[in-house]
C-alpha positions as CSV (number, residue, x, y, z in Angstrom):
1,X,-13.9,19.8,31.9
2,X,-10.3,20.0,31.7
3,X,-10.1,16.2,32.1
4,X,-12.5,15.7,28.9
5,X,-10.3,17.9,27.2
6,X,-7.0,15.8,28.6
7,X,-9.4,12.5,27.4
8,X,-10.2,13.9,23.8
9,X,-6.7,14.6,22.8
10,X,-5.0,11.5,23.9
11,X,-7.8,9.5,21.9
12,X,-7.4,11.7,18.9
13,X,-3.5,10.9,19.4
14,X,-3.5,7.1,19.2
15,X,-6.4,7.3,16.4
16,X,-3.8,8.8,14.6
17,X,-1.3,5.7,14.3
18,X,-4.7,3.1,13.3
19,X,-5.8,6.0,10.7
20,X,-2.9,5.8,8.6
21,X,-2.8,2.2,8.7
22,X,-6.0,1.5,7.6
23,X,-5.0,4.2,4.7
24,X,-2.7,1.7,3.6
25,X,-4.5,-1.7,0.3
26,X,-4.2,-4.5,1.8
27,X,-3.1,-6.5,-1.2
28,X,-1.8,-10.2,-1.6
29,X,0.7,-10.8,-3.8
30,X,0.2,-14.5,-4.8
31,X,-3.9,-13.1,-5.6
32,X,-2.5,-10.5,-7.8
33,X,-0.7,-12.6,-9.8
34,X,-3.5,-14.0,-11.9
35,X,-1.0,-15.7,-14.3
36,X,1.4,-17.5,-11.8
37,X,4.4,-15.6,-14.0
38,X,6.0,-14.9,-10.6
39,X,5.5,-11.2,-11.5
40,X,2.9,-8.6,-11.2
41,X,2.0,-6.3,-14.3
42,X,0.7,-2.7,-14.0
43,X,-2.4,-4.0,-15.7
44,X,-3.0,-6.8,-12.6
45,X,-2.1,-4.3,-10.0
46,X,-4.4,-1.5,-11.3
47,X,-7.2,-4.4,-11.2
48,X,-7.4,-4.8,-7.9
49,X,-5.7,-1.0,-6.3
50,X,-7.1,1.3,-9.1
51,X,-5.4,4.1,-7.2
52,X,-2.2,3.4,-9.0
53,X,-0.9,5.7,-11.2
54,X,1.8,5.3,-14.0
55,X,4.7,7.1,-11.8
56,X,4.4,4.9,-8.7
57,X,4.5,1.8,-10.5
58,X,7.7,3.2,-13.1
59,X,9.2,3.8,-9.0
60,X,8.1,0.3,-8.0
61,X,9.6,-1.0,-10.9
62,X,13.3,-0.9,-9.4
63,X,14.9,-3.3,-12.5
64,X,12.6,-1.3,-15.3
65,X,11.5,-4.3,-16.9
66,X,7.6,-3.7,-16.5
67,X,6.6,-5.8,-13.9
68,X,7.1,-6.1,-10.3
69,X,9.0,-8.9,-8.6
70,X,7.5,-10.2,-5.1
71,X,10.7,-8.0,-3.8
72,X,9.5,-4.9,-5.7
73,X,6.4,-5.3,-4.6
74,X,7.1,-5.8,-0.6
75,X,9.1,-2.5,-1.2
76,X,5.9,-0.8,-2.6
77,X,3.7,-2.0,0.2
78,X,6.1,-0.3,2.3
79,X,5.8,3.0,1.3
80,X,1.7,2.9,1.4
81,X,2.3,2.4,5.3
């Protein structure tokens, strides 16, 4: 018994790790990018990660000029990890 126990846990420990992941869009840039600008609107991102609200993509937006550059947006991804 104490073996199933030992067995349980460690599996629930390492789902931990894949859980989180998976938590995390899996978005392409170049996809999002409908207009081939070179930049990403809030308008395309919400399209596609409806999830997004108004104050993550003002903290995305690291120059403030309403988009998101392909550095911006790497940056982003990051924090969803």
């Amino acid at each position: 018994m104490k073996s199933l126990l030992k067995i349980s846990a460690a599996l629930l420990i390492a789902a931990v790790p894949v859980t989180a992941f998976a938590a995390a869009p899996a978005l392409d840039y170049a996809k999002i990018d409908t207009a081939k600008s070179g930049k990403i609107t809030e308008a395309q991102l919400k399209a596609v990660y409806p999830k997004l609200t108004d104050d993550q993509f003002k903290k995305a937006d690291a120059d403030h000029d309403g988009t998101l550059s392909k550095t911006e947006f790497d940056a982003w991804m990051k924090t969803l990890a």
